[in-house]
C-alpha positions as CSV (number, residue, x, y, z in Angstrom):
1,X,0.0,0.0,0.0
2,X,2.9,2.5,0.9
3,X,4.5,2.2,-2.3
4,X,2.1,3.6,-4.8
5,X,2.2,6.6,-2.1
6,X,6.2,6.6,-2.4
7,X,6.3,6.6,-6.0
8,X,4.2,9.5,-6.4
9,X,6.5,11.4,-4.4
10,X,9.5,10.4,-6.0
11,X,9.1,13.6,-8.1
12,X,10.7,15.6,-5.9
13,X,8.6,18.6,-6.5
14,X,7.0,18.6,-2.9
15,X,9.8,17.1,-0.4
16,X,13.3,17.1,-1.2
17,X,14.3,13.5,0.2
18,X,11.6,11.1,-1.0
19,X,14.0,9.5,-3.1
20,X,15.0,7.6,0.1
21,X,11.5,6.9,1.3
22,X,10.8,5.1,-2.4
23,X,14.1,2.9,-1.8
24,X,13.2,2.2,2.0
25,X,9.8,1.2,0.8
26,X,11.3,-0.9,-1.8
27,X,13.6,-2.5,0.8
28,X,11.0,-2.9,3.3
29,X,9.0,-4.5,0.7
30,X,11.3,-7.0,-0.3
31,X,11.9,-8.0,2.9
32,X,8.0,-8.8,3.3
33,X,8.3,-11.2,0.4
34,X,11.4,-12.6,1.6
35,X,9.8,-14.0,5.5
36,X,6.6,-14.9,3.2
37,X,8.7,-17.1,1.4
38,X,10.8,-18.2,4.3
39,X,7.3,-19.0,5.8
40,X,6.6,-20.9,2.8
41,X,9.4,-23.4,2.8
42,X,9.2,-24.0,6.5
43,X,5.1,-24.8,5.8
44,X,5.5,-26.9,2.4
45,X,1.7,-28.2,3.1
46,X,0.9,-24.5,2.7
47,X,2.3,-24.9,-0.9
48,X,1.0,-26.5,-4.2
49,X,3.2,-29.7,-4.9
50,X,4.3,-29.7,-8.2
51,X,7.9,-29.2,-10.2
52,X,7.5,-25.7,-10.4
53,X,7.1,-25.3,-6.3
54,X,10.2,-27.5,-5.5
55,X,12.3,-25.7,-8.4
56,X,10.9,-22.1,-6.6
57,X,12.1,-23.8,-3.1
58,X,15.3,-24.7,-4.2
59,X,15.9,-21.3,-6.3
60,X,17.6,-18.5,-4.7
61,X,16.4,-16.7,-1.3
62,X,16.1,-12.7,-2.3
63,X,18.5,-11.3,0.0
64,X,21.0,-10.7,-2.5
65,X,17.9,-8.3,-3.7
66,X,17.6,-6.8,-0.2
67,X,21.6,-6.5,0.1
68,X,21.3,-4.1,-2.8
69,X,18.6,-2.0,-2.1
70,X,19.9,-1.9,1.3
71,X,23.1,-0.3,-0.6
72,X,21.6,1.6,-2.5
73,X,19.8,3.3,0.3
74,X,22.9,4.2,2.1
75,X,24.4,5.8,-1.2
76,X,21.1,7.8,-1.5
77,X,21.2,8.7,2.2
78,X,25.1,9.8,1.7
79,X,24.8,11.7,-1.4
80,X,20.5,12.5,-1.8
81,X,21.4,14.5,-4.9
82,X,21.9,11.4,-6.6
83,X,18.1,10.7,-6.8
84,X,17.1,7.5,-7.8
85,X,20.6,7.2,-9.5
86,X,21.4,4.1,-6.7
87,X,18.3,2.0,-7.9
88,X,20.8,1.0,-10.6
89,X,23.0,-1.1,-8.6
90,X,19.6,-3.7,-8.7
91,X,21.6,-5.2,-12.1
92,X,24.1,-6.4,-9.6
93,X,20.8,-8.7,-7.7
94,X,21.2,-11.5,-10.2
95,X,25.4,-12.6,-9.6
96,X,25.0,-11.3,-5.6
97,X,21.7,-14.1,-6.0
98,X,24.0,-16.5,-7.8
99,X,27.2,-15.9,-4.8
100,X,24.6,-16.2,-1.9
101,X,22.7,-18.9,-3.3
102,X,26.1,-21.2,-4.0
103,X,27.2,-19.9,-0.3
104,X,23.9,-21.7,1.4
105,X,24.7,-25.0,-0.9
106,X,28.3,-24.7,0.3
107,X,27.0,-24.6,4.4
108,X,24.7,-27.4,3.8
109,X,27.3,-30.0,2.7
């Protein structure tokens, strides 16, 4: 709900910092749909069984997503004049997904 709110502000017309509210909300939301799916493989009787709900379990976890965004919030706190600038660090979420994701297979063994 807050993010259609955030984006409209994102203008920057009316208050000079929403670029960092529109990332926070961004983080904040991605954090929500990370503990949902965290929630979702601890409860697999929640889930459909099929292929594509085991290849989604096994798949990687978002928090290379959330490490980013977290980043890029600290650049936009740091240096606000840089506007939504940051947000481009998200092409970076795929290879940080890829590092984590073979990290967690590497603890499991």
């Amino acid at each position: 709900m807050a993010l259609p709110f955030a984006t409209a502000l994102v203008d920057g017309a009316h208050i000079s910092q929403a670029n960092i509210l529109y990332i926070g909300v961004l983080a904040v939301s991605v954090a929500s749909l990370i503990a949902i799916a965290r929630w979702g493989h601890r409860h697999r009787a929640l889930l459909v069984d099929d292929e594509a709900t085991d290849r989604w379990v096994r798949s990687a976890s978002g928090l290379g997503t959330l490490l980013v965004l977290a980043a890029a919030l600290v650049v936009t706190i740091v240096f606000p004049e840089s506007g939504n600038l940051p947000l481009i660090l998200l092409v970076l979420s795929g290879p940080i997904e890829q590092f984590v994701g073979r990290a967690a297979a590497g603890r499991d063994r």
